[in-house]
C-alpha positions in Angstrom: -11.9 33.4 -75.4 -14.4 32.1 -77.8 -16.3 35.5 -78.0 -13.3 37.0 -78.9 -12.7 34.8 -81.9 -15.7 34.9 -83.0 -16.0 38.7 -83.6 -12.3 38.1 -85.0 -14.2 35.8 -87.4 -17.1 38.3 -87.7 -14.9 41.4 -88.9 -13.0 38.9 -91.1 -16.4 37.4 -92.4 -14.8 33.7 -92.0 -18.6 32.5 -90.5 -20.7 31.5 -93.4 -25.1 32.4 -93.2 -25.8 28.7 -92.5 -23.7 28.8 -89.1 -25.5 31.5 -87.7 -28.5 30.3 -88.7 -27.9 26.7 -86.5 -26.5 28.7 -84.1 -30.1 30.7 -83.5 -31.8 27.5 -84.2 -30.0 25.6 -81.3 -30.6 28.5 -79.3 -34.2 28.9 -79.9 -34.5 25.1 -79.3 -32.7 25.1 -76.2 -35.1 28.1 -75.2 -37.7 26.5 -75.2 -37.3 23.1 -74.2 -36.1 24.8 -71.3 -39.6 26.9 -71.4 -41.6 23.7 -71.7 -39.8 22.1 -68.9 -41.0 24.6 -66.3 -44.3 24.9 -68.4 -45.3 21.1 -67.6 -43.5 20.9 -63.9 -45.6 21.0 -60.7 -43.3 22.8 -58.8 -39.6 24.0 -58.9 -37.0 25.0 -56.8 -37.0 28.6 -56.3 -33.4 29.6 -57.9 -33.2 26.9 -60.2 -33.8 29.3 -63.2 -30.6 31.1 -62.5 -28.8 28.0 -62.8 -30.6 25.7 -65.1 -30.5 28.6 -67.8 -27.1 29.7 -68.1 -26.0 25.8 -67.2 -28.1 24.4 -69.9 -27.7 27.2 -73.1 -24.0 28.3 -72.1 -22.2 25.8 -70.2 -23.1 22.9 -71.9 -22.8 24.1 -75.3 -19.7 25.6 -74.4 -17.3 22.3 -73.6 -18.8 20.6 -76.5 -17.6 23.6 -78.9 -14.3 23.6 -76.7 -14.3 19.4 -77.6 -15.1 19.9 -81.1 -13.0 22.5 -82.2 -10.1 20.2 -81.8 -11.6 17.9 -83.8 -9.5 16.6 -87.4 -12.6 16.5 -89.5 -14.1 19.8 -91.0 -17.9 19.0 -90.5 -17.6 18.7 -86.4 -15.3 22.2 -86.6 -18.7 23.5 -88.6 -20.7 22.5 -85.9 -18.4 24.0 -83.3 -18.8 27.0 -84.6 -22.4 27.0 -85.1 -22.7 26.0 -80.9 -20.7 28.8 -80.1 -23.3 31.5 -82.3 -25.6 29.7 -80.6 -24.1 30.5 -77.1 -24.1 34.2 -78.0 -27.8 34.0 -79.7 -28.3 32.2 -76.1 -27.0 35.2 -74.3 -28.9 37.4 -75.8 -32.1 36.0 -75.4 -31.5 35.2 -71.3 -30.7 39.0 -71.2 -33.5 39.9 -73.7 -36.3 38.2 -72.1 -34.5 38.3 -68.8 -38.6 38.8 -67.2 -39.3 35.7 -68.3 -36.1 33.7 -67.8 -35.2 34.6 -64.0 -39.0 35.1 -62.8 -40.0 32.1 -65.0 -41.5 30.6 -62.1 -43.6 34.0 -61.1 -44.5 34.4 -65.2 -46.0 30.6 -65.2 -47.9 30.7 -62.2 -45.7 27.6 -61.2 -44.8 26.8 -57.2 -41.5 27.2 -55.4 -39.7 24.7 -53.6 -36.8 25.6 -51.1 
């Protein structure tokens, strides 16, 4: 539903620079906190990047854009808008470096638990 209305948005240029540009900066943090996470970890359970990724950069981000688009006040409804770009930005990358997001645990070396 939210994809939809932001390419709505897009074709009717309603999103200002600055939202896209917190939207790929909340992505890219999310990234790579994530990143670091599994960096620093001993071990990690064997299919926890196929749920800890899309949980943590879509899910997440997603019910507090769906809470804060409801919102009365125009700044939260700015940053609503800016989580949901970063959801897509967050797409995008999980299928962009899709090597290193699934297999994170092959890429870093890191031991699985089951």
């Amino acid at each position: 539903m939210d994809f939809i209305l932001i390419i709505k948005s897009f074709y009717k240029r309603q999103f200002k620079n600055r939202e896209f540009i917190y939207g790929l900066v909340i992505a890219v943090v999310l990234y790579l906190l994530l990143f670091l996470d599994y960096y620093f970890s001993t071990s990690a359970y064997g299919l926890g990047a196929y749920f800890l990724f899309p949980f943590i950069m879509i899910w997440i981000p997603f019910l507090i854009a769906f809470i804060l688009r409801f919102s009365k006040k125009g700044t939260l409804r700015q940053i609503s808008r800016s989580i949901i770009v970063s959801i897509v930005f967050s797409g995008l990358f999980i299928f962009s470096f899709q090597k290193v997001t699934f297999y994170i645990l092959d890429f870093l070396a890191i031991p699985k638990r089951w």
